[in-house]
C-alpha positions in Angstrom: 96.0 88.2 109.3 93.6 86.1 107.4 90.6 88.5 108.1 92.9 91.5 106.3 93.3 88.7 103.4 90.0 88.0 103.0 88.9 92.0 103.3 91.7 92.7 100.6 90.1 89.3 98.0 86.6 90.6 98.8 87.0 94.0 97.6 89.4 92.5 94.4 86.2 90.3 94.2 83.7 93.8 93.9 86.6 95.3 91.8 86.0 92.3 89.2 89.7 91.5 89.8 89.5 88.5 90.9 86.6 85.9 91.2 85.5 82.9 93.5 86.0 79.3 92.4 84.4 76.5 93.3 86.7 73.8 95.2 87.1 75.0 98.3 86.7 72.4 101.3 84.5 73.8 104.3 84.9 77.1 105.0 88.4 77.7 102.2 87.2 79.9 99.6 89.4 80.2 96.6 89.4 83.0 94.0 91.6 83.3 90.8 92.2 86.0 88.8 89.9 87.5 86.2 91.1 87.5 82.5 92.2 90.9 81.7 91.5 92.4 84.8 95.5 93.2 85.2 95.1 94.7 81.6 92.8 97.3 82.8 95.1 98.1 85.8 97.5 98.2 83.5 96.2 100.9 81.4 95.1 102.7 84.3 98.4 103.2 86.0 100.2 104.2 82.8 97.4 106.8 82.0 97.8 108.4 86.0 101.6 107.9 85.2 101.1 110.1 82.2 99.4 112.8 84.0 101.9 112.8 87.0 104.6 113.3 84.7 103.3 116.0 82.6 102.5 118.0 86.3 105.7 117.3 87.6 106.9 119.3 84.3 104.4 121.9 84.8 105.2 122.5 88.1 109.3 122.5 87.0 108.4 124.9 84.4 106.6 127.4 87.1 109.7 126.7 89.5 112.1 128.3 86.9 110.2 131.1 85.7 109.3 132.3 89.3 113.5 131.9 89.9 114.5 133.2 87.2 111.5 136.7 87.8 113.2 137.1 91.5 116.6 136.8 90.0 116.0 139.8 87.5 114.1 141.4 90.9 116.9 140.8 93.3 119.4 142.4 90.8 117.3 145.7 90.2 116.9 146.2 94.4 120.3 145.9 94.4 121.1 149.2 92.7 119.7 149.3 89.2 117.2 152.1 88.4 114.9 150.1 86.2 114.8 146.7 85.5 116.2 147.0 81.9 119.5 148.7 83.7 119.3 144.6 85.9 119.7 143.0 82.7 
């Protein structure tokens, strides 16, 4: 468990998340956080949020149109002669 914490502070530490202190007694490192590292993240996440959201109304948008085309197809198989007579 400690080696998986001190992977995980290590690559926070190359991230310029967090950084190493000084204090630590024989082989304790410590680290603290980096001012306005969590800002960046921050910003980050709500920019990828963003994006996600306007996809997942792209892909909504698609979804209904492509319904909405095999509903106007189903009806003209179903007897109509043209798909004007479906409507």
């Amino acid at each position: 468990m400690r080696q998986a914490i001190a992977k995980h502070l290590a690559i926070l530490d190359e991230a310029g998340v967090v950084e190493r202190v000084p204090g630590g007694t024989g082989r304790e490192v410590r680290y603290r956080l980096r001012g306005g590292a969590l800002a960046i993240a921050s910003a980050a996440a709500g920019a990828t949020s963003v994006a996600r959201e306007a996809s997942i109304r792209q892909g909504r948008t698609s979804l209904e149109r492509r319904r909405a085309g095999n509903v106007a197809l189903t009806r003209c198989r179903a007897g109509a002669r043209t798909a004007d007579d479906a409507r």
